[in-house]
VMD Tcl script that builds the backbone (N, CA, C; Angstrom):
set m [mol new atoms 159]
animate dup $m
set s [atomselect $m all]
$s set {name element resname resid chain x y z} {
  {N N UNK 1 A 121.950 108.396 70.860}
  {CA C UNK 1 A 121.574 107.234 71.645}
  {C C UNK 1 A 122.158 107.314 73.055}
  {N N UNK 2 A 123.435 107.786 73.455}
  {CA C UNK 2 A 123.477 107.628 74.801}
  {C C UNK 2 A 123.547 108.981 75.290}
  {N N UNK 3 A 122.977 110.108 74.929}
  {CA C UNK 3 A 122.285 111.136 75.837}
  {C C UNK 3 A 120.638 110.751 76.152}
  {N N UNK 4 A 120.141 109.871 75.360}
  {CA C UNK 4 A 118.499 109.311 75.857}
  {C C UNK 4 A 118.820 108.159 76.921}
  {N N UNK 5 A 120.323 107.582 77.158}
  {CA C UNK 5 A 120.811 106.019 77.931}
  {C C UNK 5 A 120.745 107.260 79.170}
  {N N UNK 6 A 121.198 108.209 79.063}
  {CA C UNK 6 A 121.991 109.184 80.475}
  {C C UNK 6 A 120.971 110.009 80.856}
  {N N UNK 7 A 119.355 110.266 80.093}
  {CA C UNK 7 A 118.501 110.585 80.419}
  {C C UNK 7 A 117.730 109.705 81.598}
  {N N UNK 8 A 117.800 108.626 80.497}
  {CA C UNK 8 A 116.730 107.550 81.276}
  {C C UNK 8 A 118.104 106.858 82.692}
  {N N UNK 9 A 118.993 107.239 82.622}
  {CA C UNK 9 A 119.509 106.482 83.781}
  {C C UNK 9 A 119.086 108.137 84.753}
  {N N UNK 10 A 119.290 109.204 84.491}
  {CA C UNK 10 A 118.895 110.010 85.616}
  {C C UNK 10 A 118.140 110.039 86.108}
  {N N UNK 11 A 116.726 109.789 85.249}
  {CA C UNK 11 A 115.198 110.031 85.832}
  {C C UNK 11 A 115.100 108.662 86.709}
  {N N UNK 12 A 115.980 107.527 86.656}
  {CA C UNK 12 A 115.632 106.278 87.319}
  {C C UNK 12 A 115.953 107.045 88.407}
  {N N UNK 13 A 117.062 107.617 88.756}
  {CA C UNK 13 A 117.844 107.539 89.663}
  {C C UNK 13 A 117.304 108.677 90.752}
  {N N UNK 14 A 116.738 109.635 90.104}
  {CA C UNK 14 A 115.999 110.994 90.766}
  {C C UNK 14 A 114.915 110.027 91.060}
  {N N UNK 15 A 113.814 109.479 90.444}
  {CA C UNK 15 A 112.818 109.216 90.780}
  {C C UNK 15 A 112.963 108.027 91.969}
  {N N UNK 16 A 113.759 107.325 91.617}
  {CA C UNK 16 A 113.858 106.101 93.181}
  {C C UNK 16 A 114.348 106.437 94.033}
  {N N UNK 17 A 115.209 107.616 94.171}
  {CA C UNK 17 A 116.205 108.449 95.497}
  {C C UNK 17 A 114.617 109.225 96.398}
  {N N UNK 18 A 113.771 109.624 95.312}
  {CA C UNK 18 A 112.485 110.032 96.165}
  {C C UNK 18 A 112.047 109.000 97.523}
  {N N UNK 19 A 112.039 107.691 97.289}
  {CA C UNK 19 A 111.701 106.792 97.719}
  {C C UNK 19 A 112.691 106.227 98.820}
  {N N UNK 20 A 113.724 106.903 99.190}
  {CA C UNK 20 A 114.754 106.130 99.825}
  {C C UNK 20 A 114.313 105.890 101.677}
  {N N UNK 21 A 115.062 105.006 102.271}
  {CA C UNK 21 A 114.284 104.930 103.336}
  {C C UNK 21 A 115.940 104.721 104.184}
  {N N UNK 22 A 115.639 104.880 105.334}
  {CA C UNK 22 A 117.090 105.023 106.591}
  {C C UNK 22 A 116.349 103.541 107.175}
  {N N UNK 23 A 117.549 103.218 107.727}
  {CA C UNK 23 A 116.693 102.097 108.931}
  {C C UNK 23 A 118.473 102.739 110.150}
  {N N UNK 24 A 117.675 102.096 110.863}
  {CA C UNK 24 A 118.462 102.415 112.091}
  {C C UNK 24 A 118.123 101.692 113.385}
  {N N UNK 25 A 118.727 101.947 114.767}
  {CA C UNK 25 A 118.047 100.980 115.929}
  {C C UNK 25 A 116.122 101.277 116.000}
  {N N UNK 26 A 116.341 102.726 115.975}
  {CA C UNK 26 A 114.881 103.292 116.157}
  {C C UNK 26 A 113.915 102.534 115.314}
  {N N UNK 27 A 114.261 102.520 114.127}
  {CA C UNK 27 A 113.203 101.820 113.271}
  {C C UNK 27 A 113.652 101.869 111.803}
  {N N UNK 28 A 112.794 101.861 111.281}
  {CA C UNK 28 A 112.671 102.843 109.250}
  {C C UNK 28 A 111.794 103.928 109.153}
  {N N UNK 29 A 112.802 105.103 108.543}
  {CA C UNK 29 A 112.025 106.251 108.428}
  {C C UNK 29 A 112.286 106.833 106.631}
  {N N UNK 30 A 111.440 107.122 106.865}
  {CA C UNK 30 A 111.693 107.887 104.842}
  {C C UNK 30 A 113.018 109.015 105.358}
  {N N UNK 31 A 113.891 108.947 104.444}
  {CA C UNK 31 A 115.454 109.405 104.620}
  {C C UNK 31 A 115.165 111.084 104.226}
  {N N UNK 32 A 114.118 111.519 103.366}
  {CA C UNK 32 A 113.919 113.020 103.427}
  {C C UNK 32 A 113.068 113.149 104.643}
  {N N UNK 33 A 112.729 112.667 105.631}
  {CA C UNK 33 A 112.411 113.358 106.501}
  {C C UNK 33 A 112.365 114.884 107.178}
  {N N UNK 34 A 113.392 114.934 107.656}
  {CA C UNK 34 A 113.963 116.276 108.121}
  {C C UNK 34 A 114.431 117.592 107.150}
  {N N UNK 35 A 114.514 116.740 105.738}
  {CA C UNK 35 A 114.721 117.919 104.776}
  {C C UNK 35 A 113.837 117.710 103.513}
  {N N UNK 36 A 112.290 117.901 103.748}
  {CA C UNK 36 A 111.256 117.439 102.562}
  {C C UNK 36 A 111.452 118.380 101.091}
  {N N UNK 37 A 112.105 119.464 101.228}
  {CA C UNK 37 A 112.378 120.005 99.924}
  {C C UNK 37 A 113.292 119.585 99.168}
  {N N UNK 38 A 114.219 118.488 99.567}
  {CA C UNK 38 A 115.191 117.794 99.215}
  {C C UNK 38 A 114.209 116.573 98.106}
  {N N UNK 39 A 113.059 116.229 98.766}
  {CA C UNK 39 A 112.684 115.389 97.928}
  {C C UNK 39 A 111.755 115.915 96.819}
  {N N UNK 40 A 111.149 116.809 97.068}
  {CA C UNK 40 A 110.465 118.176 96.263}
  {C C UNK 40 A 111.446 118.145 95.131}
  {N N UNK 41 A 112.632 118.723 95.356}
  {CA C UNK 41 A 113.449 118.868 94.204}
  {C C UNK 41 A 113.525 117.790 93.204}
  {N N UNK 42 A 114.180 116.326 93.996}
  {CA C UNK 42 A 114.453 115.448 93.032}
  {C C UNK 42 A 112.903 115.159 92.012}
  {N N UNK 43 A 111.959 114.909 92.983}
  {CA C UNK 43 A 110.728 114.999 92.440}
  {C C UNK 43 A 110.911 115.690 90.674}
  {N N UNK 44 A 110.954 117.173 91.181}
  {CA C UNK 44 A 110.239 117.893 89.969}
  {C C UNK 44 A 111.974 117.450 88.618}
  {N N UNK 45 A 113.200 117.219 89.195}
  {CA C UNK 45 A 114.235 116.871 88.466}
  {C C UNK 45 A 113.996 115.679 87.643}
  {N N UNK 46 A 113.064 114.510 88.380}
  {CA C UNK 46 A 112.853 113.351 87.704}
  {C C UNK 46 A 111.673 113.599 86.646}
  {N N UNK 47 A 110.997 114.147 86.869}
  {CA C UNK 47 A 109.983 115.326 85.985}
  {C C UNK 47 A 110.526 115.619 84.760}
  {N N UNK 48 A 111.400 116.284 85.078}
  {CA C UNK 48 A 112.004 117.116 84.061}
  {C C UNK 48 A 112.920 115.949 83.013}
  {N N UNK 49 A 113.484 115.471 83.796}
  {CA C UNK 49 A 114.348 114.553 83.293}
  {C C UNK 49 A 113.691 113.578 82.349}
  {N N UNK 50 A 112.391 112.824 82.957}
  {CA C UNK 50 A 111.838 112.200 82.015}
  {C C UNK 50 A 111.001 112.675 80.755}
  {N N UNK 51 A 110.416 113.989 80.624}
  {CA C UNK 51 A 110.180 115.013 79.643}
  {C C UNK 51 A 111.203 114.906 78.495}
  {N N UNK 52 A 112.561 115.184 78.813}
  {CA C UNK 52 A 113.770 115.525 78.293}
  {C C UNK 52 A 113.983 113.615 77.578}
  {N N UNK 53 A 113.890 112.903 78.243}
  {CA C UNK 53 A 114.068 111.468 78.106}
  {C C UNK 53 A 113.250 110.935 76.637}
}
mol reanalyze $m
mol bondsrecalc $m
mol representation Tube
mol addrep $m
């Protein structure tokens, strides 16, 4: 039971970090901006993770 609690808390956590956003004076920008394989990764991790889940 709590390796499926530590599943499902990872895939939350990979899958909504995809989504994260910066704000700043300039504006709001999606926070993988400048490094999109960063979100690629968590992507296919929350993937995986929820498979495993």
């Amino acid at each position: 039971m709590k390796t499926k609690n530590l599943f499902m808390s990872a895939t939350l956590m990979c899958g909504l970090l995809i989504f994260a956003f910066a704000f700043d004076n300039e504006g709001t920008k999606w926070l993988w901006s400048e490094t999109k394989p960063v979100a690629i990764v968590l992507g296919m991790a929350a993937v995986i993770l929820g498979i495993l889940y």
